[in-house]
C-alpha positions in Angstrom: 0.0 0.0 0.0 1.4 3.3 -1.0 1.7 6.1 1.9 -0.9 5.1 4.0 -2.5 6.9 6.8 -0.5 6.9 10.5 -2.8 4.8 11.6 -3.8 2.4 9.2 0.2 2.5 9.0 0.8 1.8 12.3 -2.0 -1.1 12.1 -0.2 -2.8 9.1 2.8 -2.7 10.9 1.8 -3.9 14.4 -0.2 -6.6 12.9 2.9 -8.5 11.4 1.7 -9.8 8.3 3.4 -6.8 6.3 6.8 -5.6 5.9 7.7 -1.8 5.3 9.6 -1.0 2.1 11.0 3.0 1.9 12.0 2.0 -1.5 15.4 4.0 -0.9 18.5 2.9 -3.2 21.8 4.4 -3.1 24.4 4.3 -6.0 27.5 6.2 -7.0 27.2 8.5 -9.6 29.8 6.7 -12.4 27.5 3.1 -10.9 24.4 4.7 -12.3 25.9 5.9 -15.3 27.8 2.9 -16.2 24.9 0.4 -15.9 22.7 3.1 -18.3 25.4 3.0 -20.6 25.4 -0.9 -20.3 21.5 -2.0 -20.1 20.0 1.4 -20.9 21.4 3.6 -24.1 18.8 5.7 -24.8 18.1 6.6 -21.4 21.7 7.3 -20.9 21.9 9.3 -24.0 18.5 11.4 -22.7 19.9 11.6 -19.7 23.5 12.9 -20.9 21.6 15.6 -22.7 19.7 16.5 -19.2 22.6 16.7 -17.3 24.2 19.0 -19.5 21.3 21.7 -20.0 20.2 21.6 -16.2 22.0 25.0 -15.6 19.3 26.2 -17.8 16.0 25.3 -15.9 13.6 26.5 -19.1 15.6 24.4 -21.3 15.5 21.4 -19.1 12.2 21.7 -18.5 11.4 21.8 -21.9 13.7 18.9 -23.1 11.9 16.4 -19.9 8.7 17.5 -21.2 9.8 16.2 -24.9 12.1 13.3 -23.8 10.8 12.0 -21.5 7.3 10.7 -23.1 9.4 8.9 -26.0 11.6 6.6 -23.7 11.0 3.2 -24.3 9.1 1.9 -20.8 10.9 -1.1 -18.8 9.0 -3.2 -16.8 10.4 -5.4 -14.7 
């Protein structure tokens, strides 16, 4: 269940039957960019392109908005 309530939170929790998952991953930067490059080109390539116009918010803003859509979705 996504972001429950406190105390339907504190319900799921106390009755045992559920585990809590903060979804939380931590990578170095070069890991991240590495395994794009491997397993993800385009996505690295977008994301490339990203990195180097974020100085410019209305430009980044405008290339997510175009980008983004096109990626091919991965479900896993």
């Amino acid at each position: 269940m996504e972001k429950p309530h406190f105390d339907k939170a504190v319900r799921l929790v106390n009755s045992g039957d559920y585990r809590w998952n903060a979804g939380m991953f931590v990578f170095s930067f070069t890991t991240i960019i590495e395994s794009l490059l491997k397993h993800q080109k385009p996505l690295h390539a977008a994301c490339e392109k990203w990195f180097h116009i974020a100085g410019t918010p209305a430009k980044l803003k405008r290339a997510l908005k175009k980008d983004y859509p096109e990626l091919k979705k991965t479900i896993l």
